[in-house]
Structures are given as structure tokens and as C-alpha cells.
VOTIDREN-705306 format. One record per residue (C-alpha): residue number from 1; residue in one letter; chain; z, x, y. Coordinates in Angstrom, 1 decimal. Example, Ala and Ser with C-alpha at 12.3 -4.5 7.8 and 13.67 -1.06 7.14 Angstrom:
2
FILO; num; residuo; cadena; Z; X; Y
FILO; 1; A; A; 7.8; 12.3; -4.5 $
FILO; 2; S; A; 7.1; 13.7; -1.1 $
This chain:
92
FILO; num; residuo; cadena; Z; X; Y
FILO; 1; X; A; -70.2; 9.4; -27.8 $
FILO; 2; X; A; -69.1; 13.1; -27.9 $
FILO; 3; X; A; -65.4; 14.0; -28.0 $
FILO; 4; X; A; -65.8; 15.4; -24.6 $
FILO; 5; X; A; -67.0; 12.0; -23.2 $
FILO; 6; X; A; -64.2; 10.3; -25.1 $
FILO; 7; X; A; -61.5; 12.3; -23.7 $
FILO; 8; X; A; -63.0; 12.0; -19.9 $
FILO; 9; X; A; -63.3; 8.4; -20.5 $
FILO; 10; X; A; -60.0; 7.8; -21.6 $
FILO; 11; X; A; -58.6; 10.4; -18.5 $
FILO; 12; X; A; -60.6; 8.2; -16.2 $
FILO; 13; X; A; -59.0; 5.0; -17.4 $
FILO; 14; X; A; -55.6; 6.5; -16.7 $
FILO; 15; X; A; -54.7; 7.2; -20.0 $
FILO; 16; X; A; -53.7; 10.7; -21.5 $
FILO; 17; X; A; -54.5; 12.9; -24.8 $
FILO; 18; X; A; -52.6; 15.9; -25.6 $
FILO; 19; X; A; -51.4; 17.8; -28.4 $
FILO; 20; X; A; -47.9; 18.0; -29.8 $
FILO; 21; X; A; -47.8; 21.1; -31.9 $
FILO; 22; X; A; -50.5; 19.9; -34.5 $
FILO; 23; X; A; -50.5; 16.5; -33.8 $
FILO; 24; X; A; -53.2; 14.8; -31.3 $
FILO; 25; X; A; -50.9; 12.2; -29.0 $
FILO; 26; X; A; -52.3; 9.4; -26.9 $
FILO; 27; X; A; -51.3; 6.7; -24.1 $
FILO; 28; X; A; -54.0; 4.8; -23.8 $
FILO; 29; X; A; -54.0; 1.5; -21.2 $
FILO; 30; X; A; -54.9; -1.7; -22.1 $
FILO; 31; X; A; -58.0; -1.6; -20.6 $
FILO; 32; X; A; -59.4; 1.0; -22.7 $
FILO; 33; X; A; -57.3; 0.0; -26.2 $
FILO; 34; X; A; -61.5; -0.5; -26.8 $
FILO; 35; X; A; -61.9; 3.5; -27.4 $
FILO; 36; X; A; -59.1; 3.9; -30.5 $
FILO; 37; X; A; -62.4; 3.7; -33.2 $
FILO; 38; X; A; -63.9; 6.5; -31.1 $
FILO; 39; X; A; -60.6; 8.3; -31.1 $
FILO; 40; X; A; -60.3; 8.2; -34.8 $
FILO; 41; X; A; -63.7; 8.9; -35.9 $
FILO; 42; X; A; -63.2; 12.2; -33.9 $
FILO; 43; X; A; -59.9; 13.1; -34.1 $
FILO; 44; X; A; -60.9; 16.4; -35.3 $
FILO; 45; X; A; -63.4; 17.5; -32.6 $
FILO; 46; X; A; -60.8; 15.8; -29.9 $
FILO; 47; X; A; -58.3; 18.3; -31.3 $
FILO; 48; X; A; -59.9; 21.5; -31.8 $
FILO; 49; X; A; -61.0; 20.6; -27.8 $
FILO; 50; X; A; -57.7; 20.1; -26.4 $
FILO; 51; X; A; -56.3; 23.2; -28.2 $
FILO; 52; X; A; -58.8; 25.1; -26.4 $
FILO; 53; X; A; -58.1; 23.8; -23.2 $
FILO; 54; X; A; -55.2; 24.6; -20.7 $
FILO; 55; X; A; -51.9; 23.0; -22.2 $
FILO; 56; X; A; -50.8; 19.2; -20.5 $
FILO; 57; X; A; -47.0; 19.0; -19.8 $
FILO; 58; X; A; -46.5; 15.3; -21.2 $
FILO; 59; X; A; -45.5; 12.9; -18.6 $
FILO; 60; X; A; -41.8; 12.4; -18.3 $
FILO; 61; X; A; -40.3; 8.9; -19.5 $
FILO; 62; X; A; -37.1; 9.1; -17.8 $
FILO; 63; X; A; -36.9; 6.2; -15.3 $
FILO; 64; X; A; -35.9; 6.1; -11.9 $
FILO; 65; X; A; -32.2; 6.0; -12.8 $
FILO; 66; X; A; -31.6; 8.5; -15.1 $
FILO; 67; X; A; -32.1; 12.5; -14.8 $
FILO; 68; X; A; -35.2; 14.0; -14.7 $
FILO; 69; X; A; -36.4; 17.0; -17.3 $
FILO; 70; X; A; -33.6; 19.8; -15.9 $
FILO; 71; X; A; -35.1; 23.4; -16.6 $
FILO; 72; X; A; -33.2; 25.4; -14.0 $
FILO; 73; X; A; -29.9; 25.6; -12.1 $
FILO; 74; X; A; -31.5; 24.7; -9.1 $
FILO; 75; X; A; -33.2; 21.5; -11.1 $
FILO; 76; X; A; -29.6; 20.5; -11.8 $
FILO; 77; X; A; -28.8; 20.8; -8.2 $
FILO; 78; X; A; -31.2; 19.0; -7.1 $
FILO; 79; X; A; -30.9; 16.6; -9.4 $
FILO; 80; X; A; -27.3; 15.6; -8.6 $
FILO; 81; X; A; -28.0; 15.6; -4.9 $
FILO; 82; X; A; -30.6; 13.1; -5.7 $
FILO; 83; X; A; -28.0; 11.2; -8.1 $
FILO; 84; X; A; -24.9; 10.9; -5.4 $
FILO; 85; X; A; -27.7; 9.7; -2.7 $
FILO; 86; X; A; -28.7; 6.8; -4.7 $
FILO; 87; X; A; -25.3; 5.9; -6.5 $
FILO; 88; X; A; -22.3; 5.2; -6.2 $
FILO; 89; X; A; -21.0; 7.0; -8.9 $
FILO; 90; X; A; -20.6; 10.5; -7.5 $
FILO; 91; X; A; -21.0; 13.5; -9.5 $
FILO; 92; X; A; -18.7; 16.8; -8.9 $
């Protein structure tokens, strides 16, 4: 299996490869935990190929309850709108 094929086969199984300054990162599901030999023997290749390609935001981890990723003002407005809708903690 090419490096390609790896990383569309592990995108297709709802897992996600990206790189974090020089490091290769991976979230792999359970179902596809299978492919982590193939990830290693091309670690490499897999690289080099996702430094090429467009960047991938990772996915945020924050849950439900908590603040998302704030960037802007109007992300922080937003955000506390959302916040006093769903608690009853209210924020000024």
C-alpha cells in the first residue's frame, strides 16, 4: 500500500492525519487501529505528503460545555450568547 492509499484509507474510516509543526499526528478509530504498521513503515512518505498538501485545522476537543476555539471578538460574542442560552450561569 502506497502512502497515498494509507492516508485515504484512514480518512475514509473517519480517522485523521495531520502534521503538527514536524510531527505526523493521528486519530485513528478502532476499526482501522489495523493500519498503525502501515503508518509506521511510511511515516516518512505520509509526511513529506501532508506537508505538501493544504494545511488541516485539527478538530477541536472542547466539549459541548465548555468554550469553543475564540479567534475574534465576534467569536467571543458569540460564544457567550451561546453560553447564557444553555446555562444558568450568566456571563456579563
Amino acid at each position: 500500500m502506497t502512502a497515498a492509499q494509507i492516508i485515504d484509507v484512514v480518512e475514509s474510516a473517519g480517522g485523521r492525519l495531520w502534521l503538527d509543526g514536524e510531527i505526523c499526528r493521528y486519530k485513528i478509530p478502532r476499526k482501522a487501529k489495523h493500519l498503525l504498521s502501515e503508518l509506521r513503515a511510511h511515516r516518512e512518505e505520509i509526511c513529506r505528503l501532508l506537508a505538501v498538501r493544504a494545511p488541516v485545522k485539527p478538530a477541536c476537543r472542547c466539549s459541548k460545555r465548555t468554550f469553543p476555539h475564540i479567534h475574534t471578538q465576534e467569536d467571543r460574542a458569540r460564544a457567550i450568547r451561546e453560553w447564557n442560552r444553555d446555562s444558568k450561569w450568566k456571563i456579563q
